[in-house]
C-alpha positions as CSV (number, residue, x, y, z in Angstrom):
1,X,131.6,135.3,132.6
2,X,129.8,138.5,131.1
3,X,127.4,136.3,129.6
4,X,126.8,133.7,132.5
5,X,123.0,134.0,133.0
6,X,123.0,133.6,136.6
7,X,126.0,136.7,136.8
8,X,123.7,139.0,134.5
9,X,120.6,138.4,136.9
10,X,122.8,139.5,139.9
11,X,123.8,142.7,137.9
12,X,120.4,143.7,137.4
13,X,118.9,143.0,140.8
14,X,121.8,144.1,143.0
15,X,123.9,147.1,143.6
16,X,127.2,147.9,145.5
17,X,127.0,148.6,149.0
18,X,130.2,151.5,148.2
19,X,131.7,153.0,151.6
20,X,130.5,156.3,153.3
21,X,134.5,157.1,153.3
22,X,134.8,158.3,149.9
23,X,137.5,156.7,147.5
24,X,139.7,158.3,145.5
25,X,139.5,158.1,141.5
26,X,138.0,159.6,138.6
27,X,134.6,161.2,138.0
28,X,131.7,159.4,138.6
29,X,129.0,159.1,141.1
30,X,130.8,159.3,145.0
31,X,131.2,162.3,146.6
32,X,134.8,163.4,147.7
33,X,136.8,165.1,150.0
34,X,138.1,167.5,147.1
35,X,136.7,170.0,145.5
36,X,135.5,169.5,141.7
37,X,133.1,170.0,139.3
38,X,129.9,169.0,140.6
39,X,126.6,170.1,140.9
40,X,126.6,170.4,144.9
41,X,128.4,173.5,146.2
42,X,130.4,173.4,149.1
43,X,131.8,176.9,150.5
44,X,133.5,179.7,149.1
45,X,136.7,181.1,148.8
46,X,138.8,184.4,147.6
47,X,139.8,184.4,144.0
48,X,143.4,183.6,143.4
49,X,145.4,183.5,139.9
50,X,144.8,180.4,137.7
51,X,141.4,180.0,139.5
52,X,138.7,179.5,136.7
53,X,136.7,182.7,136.2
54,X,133.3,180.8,135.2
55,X,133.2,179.9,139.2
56,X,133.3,183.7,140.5
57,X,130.4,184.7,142.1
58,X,129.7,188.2,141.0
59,X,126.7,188.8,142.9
60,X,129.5,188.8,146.0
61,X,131.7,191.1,144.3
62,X,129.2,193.6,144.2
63,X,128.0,193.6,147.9
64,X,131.9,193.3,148.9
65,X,134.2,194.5,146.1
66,X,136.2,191.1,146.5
67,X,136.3,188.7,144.0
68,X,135.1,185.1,145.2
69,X,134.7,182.1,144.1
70,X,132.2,179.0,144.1
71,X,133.6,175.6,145.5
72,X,132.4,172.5,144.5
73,X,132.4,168.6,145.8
74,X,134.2,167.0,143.6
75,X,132.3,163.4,142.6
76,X,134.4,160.6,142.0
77,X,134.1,157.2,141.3
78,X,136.1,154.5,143.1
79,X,139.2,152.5,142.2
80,X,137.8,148.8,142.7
81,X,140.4,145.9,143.5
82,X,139.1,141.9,143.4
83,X,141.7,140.1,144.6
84,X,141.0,136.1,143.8
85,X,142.5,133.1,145.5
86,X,143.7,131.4,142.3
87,X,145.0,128.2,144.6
88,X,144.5,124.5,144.3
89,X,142.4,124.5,147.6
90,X,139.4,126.7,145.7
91,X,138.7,123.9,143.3
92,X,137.1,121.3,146.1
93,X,133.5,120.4,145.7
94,X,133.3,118.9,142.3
95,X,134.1,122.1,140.9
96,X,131.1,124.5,142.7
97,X,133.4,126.6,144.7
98,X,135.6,127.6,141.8
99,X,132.3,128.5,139.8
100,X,131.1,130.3,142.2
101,X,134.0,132.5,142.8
102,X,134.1,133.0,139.4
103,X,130.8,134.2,139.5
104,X,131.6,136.5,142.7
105,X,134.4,137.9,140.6
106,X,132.6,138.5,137.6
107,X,129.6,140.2,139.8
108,X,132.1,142.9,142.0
109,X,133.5,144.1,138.4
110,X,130.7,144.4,136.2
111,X,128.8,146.2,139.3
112,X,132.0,148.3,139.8
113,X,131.8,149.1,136.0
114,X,128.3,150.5,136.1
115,X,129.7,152.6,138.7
116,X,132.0,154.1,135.8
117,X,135.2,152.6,137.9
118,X,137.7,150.8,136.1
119,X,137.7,147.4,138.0
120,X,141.1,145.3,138.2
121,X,141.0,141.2,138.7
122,X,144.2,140.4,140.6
123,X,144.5,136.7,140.3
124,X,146.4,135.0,144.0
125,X,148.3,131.9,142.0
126,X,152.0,131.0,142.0
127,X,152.8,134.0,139.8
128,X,152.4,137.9,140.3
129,X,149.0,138.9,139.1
130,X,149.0,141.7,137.4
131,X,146.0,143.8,137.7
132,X,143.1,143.1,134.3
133,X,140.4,145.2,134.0
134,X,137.9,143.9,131.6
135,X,139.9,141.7,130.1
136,X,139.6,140.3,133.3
137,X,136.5,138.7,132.6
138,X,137.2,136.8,129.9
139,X,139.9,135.6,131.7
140,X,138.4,134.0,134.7
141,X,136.5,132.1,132.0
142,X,139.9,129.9,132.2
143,X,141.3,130.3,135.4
144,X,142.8,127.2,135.9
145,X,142.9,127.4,139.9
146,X,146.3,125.5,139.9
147,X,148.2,127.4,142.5
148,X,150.2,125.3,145.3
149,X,150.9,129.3,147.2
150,X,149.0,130.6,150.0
151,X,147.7,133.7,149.1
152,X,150.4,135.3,151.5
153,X,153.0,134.6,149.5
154,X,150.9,136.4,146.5
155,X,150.3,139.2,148.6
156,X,153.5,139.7,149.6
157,X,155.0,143.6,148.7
158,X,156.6,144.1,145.5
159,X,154.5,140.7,144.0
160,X,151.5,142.7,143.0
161,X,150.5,146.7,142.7
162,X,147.9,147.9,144.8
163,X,146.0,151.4,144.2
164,X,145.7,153.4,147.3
165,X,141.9,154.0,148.3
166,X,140.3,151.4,146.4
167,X,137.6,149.7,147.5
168,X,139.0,146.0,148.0
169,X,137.6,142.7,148.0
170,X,139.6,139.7,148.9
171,X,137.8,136.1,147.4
172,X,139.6,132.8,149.5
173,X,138.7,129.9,151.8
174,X,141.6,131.1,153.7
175,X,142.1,127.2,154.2
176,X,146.1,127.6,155.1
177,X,148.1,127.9,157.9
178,X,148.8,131.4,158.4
179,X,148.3,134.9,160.6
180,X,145.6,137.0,159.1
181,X,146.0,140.2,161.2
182,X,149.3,141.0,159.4
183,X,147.9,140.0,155.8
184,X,144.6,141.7,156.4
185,X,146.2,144.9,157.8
186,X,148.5,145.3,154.7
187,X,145.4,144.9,152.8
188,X,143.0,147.6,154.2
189,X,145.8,150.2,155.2
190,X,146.2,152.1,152.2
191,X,141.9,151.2,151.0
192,X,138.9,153.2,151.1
193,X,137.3,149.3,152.5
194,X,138.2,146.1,152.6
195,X,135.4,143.3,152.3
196,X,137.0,139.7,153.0
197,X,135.1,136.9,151.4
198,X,135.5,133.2,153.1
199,X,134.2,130.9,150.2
200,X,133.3,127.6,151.6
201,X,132.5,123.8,150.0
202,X,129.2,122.9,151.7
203,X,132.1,119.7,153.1
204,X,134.5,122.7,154.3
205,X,131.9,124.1,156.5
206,X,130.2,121.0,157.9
207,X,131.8,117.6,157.4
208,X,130.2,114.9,158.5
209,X,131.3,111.4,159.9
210,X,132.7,109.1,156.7
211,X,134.6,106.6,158.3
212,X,138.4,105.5,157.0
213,X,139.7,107.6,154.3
214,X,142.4,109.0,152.8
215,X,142.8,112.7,152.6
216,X,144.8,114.1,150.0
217,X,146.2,117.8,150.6
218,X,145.1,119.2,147.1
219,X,147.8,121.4,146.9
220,X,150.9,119.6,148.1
221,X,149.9,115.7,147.3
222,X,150.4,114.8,150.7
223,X,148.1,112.6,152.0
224,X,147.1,110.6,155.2
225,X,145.0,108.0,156.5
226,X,142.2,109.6,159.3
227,X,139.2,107.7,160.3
228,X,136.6,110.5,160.0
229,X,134.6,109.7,163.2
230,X,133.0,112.4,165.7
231,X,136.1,113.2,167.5
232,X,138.4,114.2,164.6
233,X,135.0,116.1,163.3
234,X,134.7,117.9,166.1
235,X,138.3,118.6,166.0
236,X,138.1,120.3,162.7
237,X,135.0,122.3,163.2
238,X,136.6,123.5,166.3
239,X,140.0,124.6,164.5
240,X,137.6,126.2,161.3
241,X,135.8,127.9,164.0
242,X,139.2,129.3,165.7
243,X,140.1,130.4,162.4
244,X,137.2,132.0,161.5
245,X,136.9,133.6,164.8
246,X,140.5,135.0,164.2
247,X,139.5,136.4,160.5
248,X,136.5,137.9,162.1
249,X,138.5,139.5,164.9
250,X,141.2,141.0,162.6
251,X,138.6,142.7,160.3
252,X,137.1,143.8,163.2
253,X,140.7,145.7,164.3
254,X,141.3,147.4,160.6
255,X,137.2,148.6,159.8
256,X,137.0,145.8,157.1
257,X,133.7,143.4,156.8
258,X,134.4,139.3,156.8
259,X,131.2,137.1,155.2
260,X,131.7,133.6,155.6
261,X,130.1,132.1,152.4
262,X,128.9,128.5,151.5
263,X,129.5,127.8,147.7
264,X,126.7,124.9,147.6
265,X,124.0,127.9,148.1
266,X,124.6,129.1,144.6
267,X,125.5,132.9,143.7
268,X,122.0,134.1,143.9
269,X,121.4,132.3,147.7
270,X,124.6,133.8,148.6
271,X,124.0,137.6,147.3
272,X,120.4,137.5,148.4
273,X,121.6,136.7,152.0
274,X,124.7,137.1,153.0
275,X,125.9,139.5,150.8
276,X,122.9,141.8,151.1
277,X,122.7,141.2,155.1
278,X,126.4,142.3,155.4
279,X,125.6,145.7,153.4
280,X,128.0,144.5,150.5
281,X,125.2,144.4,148.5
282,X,122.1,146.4,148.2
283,X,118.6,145.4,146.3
284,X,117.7,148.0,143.1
């Protein structure tokens, strides 16, 4: 995915919208809550034993006959989590949705790299992901998407290790039955921010009448015959839209940012516009 033309173009046009809050993590270009080694002073305080001696302001000790030192913001760069649905469901629409979040995957950690963080791909399949940094990339190159889980179950404590105050991004068409508040709370209570992704099929977000058929749950086998007429439509656009709606108001309740996103748009359609509108990602 490092070399996927379309991923490189997005690297070079687009940046990461990072938090205000500051994350936690090694030297780089945020600004902390600590105090470090940067260029930006931040207040003084009395000398004490161990402190080093290149920070005491001698000008000070002059005028007061009290040794003092120079504090500093400490700049650090942040701890970047992509968490990927790695389930059956994300391989709909003749394979475009699992391209594309490839793509979104690739994008987060090579834009987290230039940062100087150390990104880590957790894959959401049927086994505990552990965390892949780089490696990651080459990785996703053969994701197999083969999962019959929901994410929940991948997400579940002790199945995966989470840093505390990464910045987090969660990649799924959230396309099972399940609660988000609880999921989504566990998520973003221990992260500097959490930015949900709902990664559509162009289908997913806007089926249209097709007559008899026989659906086919992708991830289970089971299967039933529907007549897809206007009423059963409307049915399912009205339960997407209740779950949506749900998503949307449990990011509101724990400060994290949900994007709905339609796969058929392409990466660059979808970080030109959504991404970019949401503040996720910014231009230069």
């Amino acid at each position: 995915m490092r070399n996927d033309p379309e991923v490189r173009r997005i690297v070079e046009t687009y940046g990461l919208g990072l938090p205000r809050t500051p994350a936690a993590g090694r030297t780089g270009e945020l600004l902390g809550r600590g105090t470090g080694a940067s260029l930006e002073f931040q207040e003084y305080r009395e000398y004490l034993p161990g402190d080093d001696i290149r920070h005491v302001d001698w000008c000070a000790y002059a005028r007061s006959d009290q040794l003092m030192v120079r504090l500093y913001r400490e700049e650090i760069s942040p701890r970047f989590e992509i968490l990927l649905d790695a389930s059956r469901s994300m391989n709909t629409g003749d394979g475009t949705k699992s391209r594309v979040a490839r793509q979104l995957a690739a994008t987060f950690a090579l834009l987290a790299g230039r940062l100087g963080a150390k990104p880590a791909l957790i894959t959401l399949g049927d086994e505990p992901g552990d965390p892949a940094g780089s490696d990651g990339l080459a990785r996703l190159e053969t994701l197999a998407f083969d999962g019959v889980a929901p994410i929940t179950e991948g997400l579940r404590p002790g199945r995966v290790r989470l840093a505390r105050q990464s910045v987090r991004v969660l990649i799924s068409d959230f396309l099972f039955p399940h609660d988000p508040e609880p999921l989504l709370r566990r998520l973003a209570g221990d992260a500097s921010a959490l930015w949900v992704l709902q990664l559509l099929s162009r289908w997913e977000a806007a089926p249209e009448a097709a007559g008899g058929r026989r659906l086919v749950d992708i991830e289970n086998g089971a299967s039933i015959d529907l007549v897809l007429d206007r009423r059963t439509i409307a049915n399912y656009r009205e339960r997407l839209a209740r779950l949506q709606a749900d998503l949307s108001r449990a990011c509101r309740r724990v400060h994290a940012d949900f994007v709905i996103l339609q796969a058929d748009k392409g990466l660059s359609g979808i970080c030109r516009d959504e991404l970019c509108a949401a503040g996720i990602l910014r231009a230069g």
